[in-house]
N, C-alpha and C positions, 0 to 999 in steps of 0.2 A: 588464190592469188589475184591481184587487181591488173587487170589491163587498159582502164578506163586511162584516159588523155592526161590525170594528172601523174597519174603512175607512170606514165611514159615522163613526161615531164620531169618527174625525179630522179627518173632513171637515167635523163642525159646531163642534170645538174649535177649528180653523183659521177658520170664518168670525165666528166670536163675538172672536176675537182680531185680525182683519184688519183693517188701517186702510187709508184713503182715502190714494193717495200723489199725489194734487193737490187744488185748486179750493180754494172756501171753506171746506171742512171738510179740508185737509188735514192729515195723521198723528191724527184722528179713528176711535175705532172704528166700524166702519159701522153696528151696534148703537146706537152714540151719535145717528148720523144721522136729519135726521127723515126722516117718509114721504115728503114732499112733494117731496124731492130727486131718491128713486128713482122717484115718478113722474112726475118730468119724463124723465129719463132712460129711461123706460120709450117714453114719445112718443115722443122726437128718438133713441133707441138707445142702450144700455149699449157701453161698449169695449169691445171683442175681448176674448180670452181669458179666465183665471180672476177678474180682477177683473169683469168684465161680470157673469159666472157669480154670483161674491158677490153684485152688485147687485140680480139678479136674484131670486138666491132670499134675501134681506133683504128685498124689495118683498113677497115672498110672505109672510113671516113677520111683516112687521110690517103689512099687511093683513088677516090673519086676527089680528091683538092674543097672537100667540105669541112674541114677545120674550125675556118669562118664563124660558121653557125656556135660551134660551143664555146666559139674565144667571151661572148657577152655572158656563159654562165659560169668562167669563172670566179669562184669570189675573189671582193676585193682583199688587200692586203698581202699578193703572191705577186712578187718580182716573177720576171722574166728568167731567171733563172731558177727556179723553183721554189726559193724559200721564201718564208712569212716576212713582211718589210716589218 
């Protein structure tokens, strides 16, 4: 597994571009999503795998008010409201 700078690197391009593939906020980016969501999810448990993974460190980022940071890696073409313009 690579942990070198660029891997990290794609790992936050990928989470800033990652959308919710169920519930009320589905095909939403998880950026888009409020806090309030990942803290329930936080109580009751995140899904398995890499989306859990997202949810998780989205809870962190947008608990400490660093959002900021991934808003420049989303790609262009995604309204504000989550879908492709």
């Amino acid at each position: 597994m690579l942990t070198g700078p660029n891997h990290k690197k794609e790992i936050l391009v990928k989470l800033a571009n990652y959308r919710m593939p169920f519930g009320k906020y589905a095909n939403r980016l998880l950026i888009q999503i409020p806090e309030s969501y990942f803290i329930w999810f936080s109580n009751n448990g995140f899904p398995e795998g890499e989306l859990g993974e997202f949810m998780a460190m989205m809870l962190e980022i947008k608990i400490n008010g660093l959002e900021y940071l991934l808003s420049p890696l989303v790609k262009s073409g995604v309204e504000k409201g989550g879908r492709h313009a």
